[in-house]
N, C-alpha and C positions, 0 to 999 in steps of 0.2 A: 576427785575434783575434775572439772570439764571447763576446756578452753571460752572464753567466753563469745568467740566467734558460732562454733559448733556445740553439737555435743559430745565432743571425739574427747576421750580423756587425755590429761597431757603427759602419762609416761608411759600406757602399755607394756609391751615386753622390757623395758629399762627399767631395774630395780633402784630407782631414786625417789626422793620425794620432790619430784618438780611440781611446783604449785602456781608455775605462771610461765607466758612468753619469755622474758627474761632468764626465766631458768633453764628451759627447754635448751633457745641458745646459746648457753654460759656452757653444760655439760655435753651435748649435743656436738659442737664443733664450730658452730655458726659463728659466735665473735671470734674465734680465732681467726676463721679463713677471714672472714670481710675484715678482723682489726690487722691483716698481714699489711694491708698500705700504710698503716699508722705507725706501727711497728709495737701492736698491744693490740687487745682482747678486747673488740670494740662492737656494741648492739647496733645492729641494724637499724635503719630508719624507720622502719616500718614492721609490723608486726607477721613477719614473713612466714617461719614455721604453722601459724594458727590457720595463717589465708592459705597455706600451703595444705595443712592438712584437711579444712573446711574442702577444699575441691576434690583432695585424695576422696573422702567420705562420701563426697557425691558421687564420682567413681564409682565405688563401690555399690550403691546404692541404684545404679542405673543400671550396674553389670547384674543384679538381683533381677533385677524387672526382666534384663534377657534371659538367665537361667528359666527364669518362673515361664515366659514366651515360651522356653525351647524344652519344657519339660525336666532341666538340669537341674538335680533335688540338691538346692544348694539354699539354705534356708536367711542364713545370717549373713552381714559382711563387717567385720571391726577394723579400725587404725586408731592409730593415737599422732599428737602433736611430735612425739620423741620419732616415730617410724618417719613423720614427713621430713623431719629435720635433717635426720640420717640421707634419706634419698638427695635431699640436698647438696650434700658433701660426699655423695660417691664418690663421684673425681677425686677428689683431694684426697678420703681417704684409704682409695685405691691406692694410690701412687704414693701418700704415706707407709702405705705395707708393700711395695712391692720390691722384686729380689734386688733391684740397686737403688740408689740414692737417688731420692730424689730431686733434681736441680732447680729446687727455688729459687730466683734470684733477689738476693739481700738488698737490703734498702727500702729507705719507705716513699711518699707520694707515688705519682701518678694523674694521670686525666680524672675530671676535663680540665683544659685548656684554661686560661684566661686571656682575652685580646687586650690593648691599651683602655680601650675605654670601657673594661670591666664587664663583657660578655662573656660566659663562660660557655664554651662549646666543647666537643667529642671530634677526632678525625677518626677515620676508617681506611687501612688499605690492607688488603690481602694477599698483596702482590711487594717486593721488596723497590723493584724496580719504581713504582709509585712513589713512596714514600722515599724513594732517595732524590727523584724528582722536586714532590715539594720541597721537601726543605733547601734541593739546590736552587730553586728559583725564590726562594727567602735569604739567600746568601748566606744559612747557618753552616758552622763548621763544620766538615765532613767527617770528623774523629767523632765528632756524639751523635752524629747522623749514624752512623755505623753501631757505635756502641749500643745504641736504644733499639735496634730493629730488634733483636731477640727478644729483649724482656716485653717489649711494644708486643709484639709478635704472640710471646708467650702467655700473654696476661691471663687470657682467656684457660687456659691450664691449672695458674700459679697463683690468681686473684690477687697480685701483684706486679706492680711495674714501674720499678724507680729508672727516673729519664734526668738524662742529663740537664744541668743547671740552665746549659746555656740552650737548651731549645727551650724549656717553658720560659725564660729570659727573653727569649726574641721574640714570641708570639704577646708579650705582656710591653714590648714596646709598638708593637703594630696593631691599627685598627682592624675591629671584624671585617669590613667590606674586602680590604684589601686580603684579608687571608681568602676570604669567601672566592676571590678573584683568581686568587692561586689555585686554591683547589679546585675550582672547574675546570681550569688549566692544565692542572697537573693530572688529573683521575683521581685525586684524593677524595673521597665522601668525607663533607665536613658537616654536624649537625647543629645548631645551637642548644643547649639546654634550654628549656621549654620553663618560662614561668606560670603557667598555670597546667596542672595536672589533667591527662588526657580521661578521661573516665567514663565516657560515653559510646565506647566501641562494643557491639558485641560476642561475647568469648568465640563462639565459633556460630556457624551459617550451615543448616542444614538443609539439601532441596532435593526434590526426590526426580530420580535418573532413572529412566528406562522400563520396562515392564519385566518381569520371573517368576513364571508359576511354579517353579521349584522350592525347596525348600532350603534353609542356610544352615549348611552345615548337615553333619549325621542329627543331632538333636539327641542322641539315644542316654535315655538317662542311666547312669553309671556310677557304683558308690568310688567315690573320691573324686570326682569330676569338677572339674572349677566353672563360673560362668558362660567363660568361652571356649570350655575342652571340643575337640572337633572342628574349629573354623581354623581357615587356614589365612594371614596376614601376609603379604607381598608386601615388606619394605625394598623402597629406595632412598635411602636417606643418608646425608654426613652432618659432620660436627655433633651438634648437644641433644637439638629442641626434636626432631626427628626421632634419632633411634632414644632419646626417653619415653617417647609416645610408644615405640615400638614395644619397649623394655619392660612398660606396664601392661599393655596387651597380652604380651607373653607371664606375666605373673600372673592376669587374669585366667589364662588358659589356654590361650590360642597357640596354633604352631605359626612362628614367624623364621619365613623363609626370606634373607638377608641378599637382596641384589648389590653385588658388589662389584667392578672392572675387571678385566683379565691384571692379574699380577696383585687383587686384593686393593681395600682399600686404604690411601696411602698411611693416615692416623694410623694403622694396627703398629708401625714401625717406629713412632712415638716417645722416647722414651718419657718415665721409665718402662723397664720392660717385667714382664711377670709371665717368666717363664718366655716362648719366643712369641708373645704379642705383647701391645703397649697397657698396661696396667687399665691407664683410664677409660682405653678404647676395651678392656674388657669387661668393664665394670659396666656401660650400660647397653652391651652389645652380645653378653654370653648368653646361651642356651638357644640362640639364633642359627637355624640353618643358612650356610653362604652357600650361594651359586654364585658363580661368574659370569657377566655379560657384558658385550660391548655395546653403550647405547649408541654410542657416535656413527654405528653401522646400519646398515636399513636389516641389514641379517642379526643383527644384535635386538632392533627392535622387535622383530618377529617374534624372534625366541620369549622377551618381555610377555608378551600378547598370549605364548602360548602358554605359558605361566600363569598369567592371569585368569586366563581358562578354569584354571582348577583352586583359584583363589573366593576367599570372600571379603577381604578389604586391600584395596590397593593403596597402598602409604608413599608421598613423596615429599621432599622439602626441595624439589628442582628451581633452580632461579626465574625469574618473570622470563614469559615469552618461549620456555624451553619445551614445556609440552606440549605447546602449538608447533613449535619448528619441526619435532619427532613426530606429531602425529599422535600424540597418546594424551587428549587430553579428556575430560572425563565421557563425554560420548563417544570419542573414539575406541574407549576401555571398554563402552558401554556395552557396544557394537557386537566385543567378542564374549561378555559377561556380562548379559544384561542386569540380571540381580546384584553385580558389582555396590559395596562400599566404597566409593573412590574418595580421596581423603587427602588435602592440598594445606602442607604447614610452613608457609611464608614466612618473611622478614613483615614484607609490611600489609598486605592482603592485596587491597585493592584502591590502600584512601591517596598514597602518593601518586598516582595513575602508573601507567603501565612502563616507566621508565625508571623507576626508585632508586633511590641511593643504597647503596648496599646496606642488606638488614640485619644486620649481626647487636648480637645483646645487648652491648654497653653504649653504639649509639641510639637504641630501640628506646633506653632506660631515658638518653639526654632529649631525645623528642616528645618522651608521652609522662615526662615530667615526676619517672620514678624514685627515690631519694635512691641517688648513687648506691652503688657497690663493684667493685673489682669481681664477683663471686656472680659464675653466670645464673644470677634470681631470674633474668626472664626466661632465658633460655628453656631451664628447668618448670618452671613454672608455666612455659609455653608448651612444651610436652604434654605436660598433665593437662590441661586443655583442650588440645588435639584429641588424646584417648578419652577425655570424657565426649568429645562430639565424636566421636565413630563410635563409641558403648550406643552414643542413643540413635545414631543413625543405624546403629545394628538391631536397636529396639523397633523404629519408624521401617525398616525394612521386612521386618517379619510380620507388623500389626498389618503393614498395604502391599504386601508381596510386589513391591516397585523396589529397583535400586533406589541407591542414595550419592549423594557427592555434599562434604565436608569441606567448610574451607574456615582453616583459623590460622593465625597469623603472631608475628611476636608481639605486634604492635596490641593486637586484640587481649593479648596475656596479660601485658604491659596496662592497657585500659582497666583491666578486670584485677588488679593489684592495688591501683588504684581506688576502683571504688570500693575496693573489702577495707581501707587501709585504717587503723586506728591508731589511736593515741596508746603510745608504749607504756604499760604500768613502767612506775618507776620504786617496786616493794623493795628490798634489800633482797639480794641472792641466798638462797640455801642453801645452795649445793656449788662446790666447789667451779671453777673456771675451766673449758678443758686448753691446754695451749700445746699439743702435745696429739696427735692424731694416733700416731703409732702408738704411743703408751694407752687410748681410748680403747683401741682396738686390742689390748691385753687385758681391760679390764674386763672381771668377771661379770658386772653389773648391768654390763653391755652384751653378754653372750647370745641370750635368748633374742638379741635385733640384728646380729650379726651371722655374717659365714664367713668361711675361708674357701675359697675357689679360686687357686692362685695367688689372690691376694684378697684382702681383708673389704668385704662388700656388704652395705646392708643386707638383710633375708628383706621376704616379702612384706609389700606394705599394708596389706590385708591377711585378714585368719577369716575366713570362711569357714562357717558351720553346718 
């Protein structure tokens, strides 16, 4: 049986009888993580898994047309709805298996917000200092001001985040404006949830950079050779939406050579830990070559430059305004690699202009009007969208021997979630609930989707034949 979005079957290597969205996420992991704010085992709003693995399939299907370009005798490419669902829940069930406990924090709610008169909005701070700002210029308690910066803090790890009584209390006796007033004040990014859905953005923007009569990559066909075996990928990337793009390029094929600061990048120390790196930062960041570099140096940026030299896509998720300040923005890349993939995976692209409020998932999800979830859906979902527009700008690069430059955004992911989104079957489940990550990952019915590498990580989300 096949998802009714695609034709991707919905269990693949998972020996279940999933027969529908609902079941994929019931066994799969998905109401557990997103039902962790409820404190139960609750389906998503939206028919996530199916939309997720509809675009995996595209993937796929784009990285053929490069093989087929580049002579890589790679005939076939499969997924299923169980593989997309899985990559979903890496993180969590990373840190599920990994060598110490995992510290979820107990309890259920969570954002967004509600003001007095019944706006419901998202805040944003990345910084502790911010966040202890607003709420000291809302005059809330300082003991739940402290208490919630963790779990606040952590969300994004734990798809969970119970916040004291008395801050959603105090934002539920104050009007939006007035908060709205604070938070410009304070540096807080405050967003409103969005009543009508954004659906018009989109996924990513392909344009063509530079002139290379060279060719991309060795090309040399090879038995076992994947789509992209031979091209070499330069990530710079933190947090989710980034190294997942990276994460599937390197499943694809490619060698992805990981820019990271002198002393590593800070997530590896994370806990929990899996082995001496942080579980989740391994889960979508292994098989990744690190170098070290310092960008904040003009001799840090050289070194980038000379890197890129020998690269075929340049990957950043840098904040607005940062590759123009360095000097490395996509014609400046161009300059040194004309045949460059240059490849730019933003918070918000280009629609808030060039000053935005910081772009991180869960206020991405309250702007472009995606049905909530604690469980980074865009983030992830924003990845895989990124690597589908460098598969085809890797296509568009070999048909016009012209570079390329890529730009997709969370916002853009967020948009494109949107217009896939349907109405949830609501059949009766077959297959049991999983509530239980760790015990997931011992099952045997799971073996053929899963690996142990440290700790317990989906395998690849395509079989190539």
């Amino acid at each position: 049986m096949t998802s009714t979005l695609t034709a991707v079957p919905w269990s693949g290597p998972v020996d279940l009888p999933l027969g529908g969205e609902l079941d994929v996420q019931a066994a799969c992991g998905l109401m557990h993580v997103h039902g962790r704010r409820f404190g139960r085992p609750t389906a998503l709003g939206l028919d996530y898994a199916s939309i997720l693995a509809a675009e995996l399939d595209a993937v796929g299907a784009a990285a053929l047309g490069v093989a087929r370009l580049r002579g890589v005798p790679v005939r076939s490419a499969a997924t299923s709805v169980a593989q997309a669902a899985l990559l979903a829940v890496t993180q969590y069930l990373a840190a599920a298996t990994a060598d110490e406990p995992d510290p979820v924090p107990t309890g259920v709610g969570g954002p967004p917000f509600l003001s007095a008169d019944g706006v419901a909005f998202e805040v944003e701070a990345l910084d502790a200092e911010v966040w202890r700002r607003f709420w000291a210029a809302l005059d809330a308690d300082r003991g739940a001001v402290a208490r919630a910066w963790r779990p606040f803090q952590h969300r994004f790890a734990t798809a969970t985040c119970p916040l004291p009584p008395e801050l959603t209390g105090l934002t539920a006796r104050l009007p939006i404006v007035r908060l709205e007033r604070v938070a410009a004040a304070t540096g807080m990014t405050l967003v409103r949830v969005a009543h009508r859905a954004i659906d018009d953005v989109p996924p990513y923007v392909v344009r063509p950079l530079g002139v290379d009569a060279g060719p991309v990559g060795d090309g040399a066909p090879r038995p076992g050779a994947l789509p992209l075996s031979g091209l070499v990928v330069l990530e710079s990337c933190r947090r989710v939406q980034g190294p997942v793009a990276g994460h599937l390029l390197w499943q694809l094929g490619a060698t992805v050579v990981r820019v990271e600061p002198p002393g590593g990048d800070p997530l590896r120390g994370v806990p929990p830990m899996a082995g001496d790196v942080s579980a989740r930062f391994h889960a979508l960041n292994r098989g990744k070559r690190v170098v070290s570099v310092d960008l904040a140096t003009v001799g840090g940026r050289r070194e980038l430059l000379e890197l890129v030299s020998g690269a075929d896509v340049f990957l950043h998720n840098w904040g607005p305004g940062k590759a123009a300040a360095w000097s490395l923005r996509a014609r400046d890349v161009a300059r040194v690699r004309p045949g460059i993939v240059y490849a730019h995976a933003s918070g918000w692209g280009e629609a808030l202009g060039p000053r935005p409020p910081l772009g991180t998932d869960f206020v991405v999800q309250a702007h472009a009007g995606v049905p909530p979830s604690l469980m980074t859906i865009v983030d992830v979902f924003g990845g895989v969208v990124c690597a589908r527009g460098v598969v085809a700008a890797l296509g568009g690069r070999i048909r016009s021997g012209m570079g390329q430059s890529v730009a997709s955004s969370l916002l853009s992911a967020a948009a494109r979630l949107n217009a896939r989104a349907t109405r949830r079957c609501t059949a009766p489940l077959s297959v049991p609930v999983c509530t239980d990550l760790a015990a997931l990952a011992r099952d045997p019915r799971f073996a053929r989707a899963l690996v142990s590498d440290r700790c317990v990580v989906p395998g690849p989300v395509w079989e190539f034949g």
